[in-house]
C-alpha positions as CSV (number, residue, x, y, z in Angstrom):
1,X,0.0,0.0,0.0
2,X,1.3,3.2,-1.3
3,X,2.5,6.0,1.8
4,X,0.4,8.4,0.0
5,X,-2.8,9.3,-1.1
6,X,-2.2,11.4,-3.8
7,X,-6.0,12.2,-4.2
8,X,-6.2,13.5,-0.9
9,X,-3.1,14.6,0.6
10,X,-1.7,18.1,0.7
11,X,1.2,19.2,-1.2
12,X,2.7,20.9,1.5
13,X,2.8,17.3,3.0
14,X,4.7,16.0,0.3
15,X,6.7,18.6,0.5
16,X,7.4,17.7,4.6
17,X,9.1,14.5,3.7
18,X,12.5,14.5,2.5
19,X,11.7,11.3,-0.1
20,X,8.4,12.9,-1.7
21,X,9.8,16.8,-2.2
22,X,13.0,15.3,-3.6
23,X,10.7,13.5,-6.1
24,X,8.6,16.4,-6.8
25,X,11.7,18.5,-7.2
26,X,13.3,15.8,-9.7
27,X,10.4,17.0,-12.2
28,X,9.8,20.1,-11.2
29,X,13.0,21.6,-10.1
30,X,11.3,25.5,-10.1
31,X,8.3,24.2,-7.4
32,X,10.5,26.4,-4.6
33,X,10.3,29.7,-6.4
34,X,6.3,29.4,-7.6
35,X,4.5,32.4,-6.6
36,X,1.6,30.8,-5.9
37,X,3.5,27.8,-3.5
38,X,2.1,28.9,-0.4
39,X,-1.4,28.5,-1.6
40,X,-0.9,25.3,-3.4
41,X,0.7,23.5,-0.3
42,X,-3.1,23.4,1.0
43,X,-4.6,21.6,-1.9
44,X,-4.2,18.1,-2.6
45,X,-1.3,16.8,-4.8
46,X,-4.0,16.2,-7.6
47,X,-5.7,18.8,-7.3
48,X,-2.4,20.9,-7.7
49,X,-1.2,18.5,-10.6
50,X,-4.8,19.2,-12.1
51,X,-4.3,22.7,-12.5
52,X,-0.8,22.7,-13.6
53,X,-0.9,19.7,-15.8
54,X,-0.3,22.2,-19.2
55,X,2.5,23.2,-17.9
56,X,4.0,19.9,-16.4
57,X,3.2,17.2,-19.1
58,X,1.6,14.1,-19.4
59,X,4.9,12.1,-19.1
60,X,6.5,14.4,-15.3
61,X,2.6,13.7,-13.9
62,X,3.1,10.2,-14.7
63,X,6.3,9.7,-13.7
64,X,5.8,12.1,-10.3
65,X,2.3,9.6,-9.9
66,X,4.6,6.2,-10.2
67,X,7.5,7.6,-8.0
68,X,5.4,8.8,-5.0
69,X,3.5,5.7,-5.1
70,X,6.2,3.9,-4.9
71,X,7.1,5.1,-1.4
């Protein structure tokens, strides 16, 4: 069983543990200097990933999805 809900947990909790930010970070290395950070660290991962998904691609959400669920 995955560590993570990725439907319901925050981004800001990802971003708490060490193993899931360095994940995130791997695919998107500018997360830390987003303007709107402080504000997405209250919605869920998907719900983030949702929003941003034009600006991420198909293949970094997929790739983010298999890595955190693999924790």
């Amino acid at each position: 069983m995955p560590k993570y809900n990725l439907a319901d947990v925050k981004l800001g909790t990802l971003m708490d543990d060490p193993e899931a930010l360095a994940i995130i970070e791997k695919h998107v290395p500018e997360l830390q200097k987003l303007p709107m950070l402080s504000m997405a660290k209250k919605m869920s991962f998907n719900a983030v990933v949702g929003m941003a998904s034009g600006q991420l691609g198909k293949s970094a959400v997929e790739a983010m999805r298999e890595e955190l669920g693999s924790l």
